[in-house]
N, C-alpha and C positions, 0 to 999 in steps of 0.2 A: 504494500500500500504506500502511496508516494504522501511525504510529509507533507502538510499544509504550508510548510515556508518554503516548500521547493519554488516557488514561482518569486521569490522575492529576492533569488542569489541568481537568476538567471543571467546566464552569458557567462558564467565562472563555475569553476568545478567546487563538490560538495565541498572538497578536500581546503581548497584555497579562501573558500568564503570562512567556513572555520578558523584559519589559520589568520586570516585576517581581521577577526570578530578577537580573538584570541590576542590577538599584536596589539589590536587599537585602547584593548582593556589597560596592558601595561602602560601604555605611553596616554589613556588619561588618567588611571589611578598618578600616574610621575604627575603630571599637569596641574592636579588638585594640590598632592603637599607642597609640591614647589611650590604655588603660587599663594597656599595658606604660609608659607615661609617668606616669600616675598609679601604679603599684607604688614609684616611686623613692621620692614624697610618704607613702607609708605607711610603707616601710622606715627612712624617712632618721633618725628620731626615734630607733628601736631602734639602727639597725647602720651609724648615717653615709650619707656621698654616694659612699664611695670605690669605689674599680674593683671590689670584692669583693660590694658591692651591684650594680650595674649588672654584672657578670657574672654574678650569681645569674638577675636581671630576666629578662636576654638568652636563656641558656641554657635556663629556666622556659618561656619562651614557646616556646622552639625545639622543647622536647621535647615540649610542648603539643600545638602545630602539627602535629609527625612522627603521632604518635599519634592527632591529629584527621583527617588525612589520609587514614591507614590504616583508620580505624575508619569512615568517611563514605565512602570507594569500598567497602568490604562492605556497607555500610546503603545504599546507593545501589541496589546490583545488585540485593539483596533485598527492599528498597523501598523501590522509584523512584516517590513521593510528597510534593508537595509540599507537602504536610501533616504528614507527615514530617519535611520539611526544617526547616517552620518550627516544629515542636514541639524538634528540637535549637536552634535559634535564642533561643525562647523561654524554656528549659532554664539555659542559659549567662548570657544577660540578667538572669535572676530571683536568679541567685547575685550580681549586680552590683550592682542594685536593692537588695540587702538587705545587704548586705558593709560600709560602715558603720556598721550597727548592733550589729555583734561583731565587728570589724576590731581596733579596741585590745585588746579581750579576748585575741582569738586571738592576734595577737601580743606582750602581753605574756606569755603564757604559751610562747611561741616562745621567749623572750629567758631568762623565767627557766628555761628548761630545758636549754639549750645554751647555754654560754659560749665559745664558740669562732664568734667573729664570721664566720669566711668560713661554715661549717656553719652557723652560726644564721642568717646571709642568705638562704645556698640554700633550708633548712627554711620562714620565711620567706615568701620568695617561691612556693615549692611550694602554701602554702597559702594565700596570697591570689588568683594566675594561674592557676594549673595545672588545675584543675576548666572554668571559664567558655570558657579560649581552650582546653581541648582540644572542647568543643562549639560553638563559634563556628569552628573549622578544619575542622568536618564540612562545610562549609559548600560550599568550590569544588569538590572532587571530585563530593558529590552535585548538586550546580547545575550543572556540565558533563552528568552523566548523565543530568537530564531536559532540557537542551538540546539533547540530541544528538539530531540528526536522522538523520545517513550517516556511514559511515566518510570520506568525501571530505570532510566538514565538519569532523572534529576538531579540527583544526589551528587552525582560525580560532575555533573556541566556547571550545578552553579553551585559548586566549593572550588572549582577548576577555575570560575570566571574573577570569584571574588578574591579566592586564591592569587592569582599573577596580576587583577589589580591592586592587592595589598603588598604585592612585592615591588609592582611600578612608587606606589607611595614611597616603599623603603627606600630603593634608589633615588627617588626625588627631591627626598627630604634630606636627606644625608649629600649625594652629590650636589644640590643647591647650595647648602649652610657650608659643606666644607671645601667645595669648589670653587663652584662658579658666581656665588658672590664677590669672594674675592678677586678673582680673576677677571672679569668680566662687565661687573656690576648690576644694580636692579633693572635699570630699564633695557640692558641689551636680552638680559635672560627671558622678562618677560615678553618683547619681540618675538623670542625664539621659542618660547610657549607657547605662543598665538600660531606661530607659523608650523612647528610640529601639530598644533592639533589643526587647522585648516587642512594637512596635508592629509590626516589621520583619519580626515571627513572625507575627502575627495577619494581615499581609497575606499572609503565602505561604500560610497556612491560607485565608484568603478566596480565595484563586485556586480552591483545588480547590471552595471553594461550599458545603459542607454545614456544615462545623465552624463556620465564622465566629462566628454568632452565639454558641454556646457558649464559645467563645474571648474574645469580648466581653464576655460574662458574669462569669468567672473574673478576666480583665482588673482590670475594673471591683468588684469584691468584693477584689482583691491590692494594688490601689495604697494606699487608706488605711488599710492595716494596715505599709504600709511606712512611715508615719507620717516623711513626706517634711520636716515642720518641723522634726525633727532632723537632719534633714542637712548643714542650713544652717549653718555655722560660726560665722555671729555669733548664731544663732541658742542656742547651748547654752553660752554663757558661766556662766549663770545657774548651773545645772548646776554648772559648772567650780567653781565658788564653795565647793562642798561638800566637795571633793576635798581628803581629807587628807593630799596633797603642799603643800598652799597654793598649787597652781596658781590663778590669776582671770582668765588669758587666753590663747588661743591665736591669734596670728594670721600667716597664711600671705602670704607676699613673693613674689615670681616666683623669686626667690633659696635661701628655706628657708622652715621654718616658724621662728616666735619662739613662745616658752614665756614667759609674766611669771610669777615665781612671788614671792608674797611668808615671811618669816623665820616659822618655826612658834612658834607661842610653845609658853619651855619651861615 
């Protein structure tokens, strides 16, 4: 008897659509901790490092996750498409991809409107996490449901799915914090977050074979408008230079960021 998802990996073998449903889990389980790892490096400037940020992070993502969960087993049952799948993929990514380009904006507007540090963290955090990881969380529950072959199989596909997305987190969170923060810094990793899971989307769209190319399309028309040379931290000092704080440099440590700022003449 042919599976009910068979029609939804068409133009790809049974084999390769697995193994792709399989790949996309690790590389967005990485996408969440990293970028719950990068939320601290956006917050830490506004609202500090203390336990009231990283409780805002934590809870942000938790409530995320609850609700991507929820919302990705009903979009699953109603369409079990992994075309589908990877257009929430795609969705969450594109908010990543473009989130330092009005990441300060937003949260300075966060900071001047709440004074109340634990509230301005949460608020916050709500609005840099909350959008991307509740569409990135659609993630396992629908990628079990076009895995599923038999009820005799459950057990194994989705401890298998959540399985190698809890190992993408471990690599995530660990190669971010002890990597490529330092190397790198925030806003080039998160670039490269956006742009792994865009890519991450456009394959599970290529599994099903029709979208692909249109998706490559769009693709390719969205990245340089994301005008990726600003992201780059040493990149927009120049910039900084104009800033009527008398900021001229910003540079990020494994430790914090440093602000130089020079005396305003009065």
């Amino acid at each position: 008897m042919q599976h009910p998802n068979a029609e939804s990996t068409a133009g790809s073998s049974p084999a390769a659509a697995k193994a792709v449903i399989y790949a996309v889990a690790f590389v967005t389980g990485a996408i969440v901790m990293s970028f719950e790892m990068l939320g601290s490096r956006y917050l830490n400037p506004y609202f500090g490092s203390g336990i009231y940020t990283w409780a805002s992070l934590i809870s942000t993502v938790l409530a995320a996750l609850c609700i991507g969960y929820f919302i990705g087993g009903i979009a699953a049952d109603r369409y079990p498409s992994a075309a589908v799948l990877g257009a929430t993929v795609l969705i969450g990514s594109a908010y990543i991809l473009v989130l330092p380009l009005f990441s300060e904006r937003m949260l300075e507007s966060v900071l001047g409107a709440i004074d109340d540090v634990k509230a301005g963290s949460l608020a916050a955090a709500f609005v840099i996490l909350f959008f991307p990881v509740t569409f990135l969380g659609m993630y396992s529950p629908f990628g079990i449901r076009l895995l599923l072959q038999s009820a005799q199989t459950s057990g194994r596909v989705s401890g298998t799915v959540y399985g190698i997305s809890t190992l993408g987190s471990i690599v995530g969170t660990l190669g971010t914090t002890f990597i490529l923060i330092p190397a790198i810094g925030t806003r080039a990793i998160t670039f490269a977050l956006g742009i792994a899971g865009i890519l991450s989307g456009l394959l599970l769209i290529a599994v099903q074979g029709k979208r692909a190319a249109l998706a490559l399309v769009i693709f390719a028309l969205a990245v340089p408008n994301a005008r990726a040379e600003e992201l780059i931290d040493t990149n927009i000092r120049v910039e900084m230079l104009q800033q009527k704080d008398g900021r001229v440099a910003r540079i990020e440590t494994e430790y914090n960021d440093i602000f130089v700022t020079l005396p305003l003449k009065s």
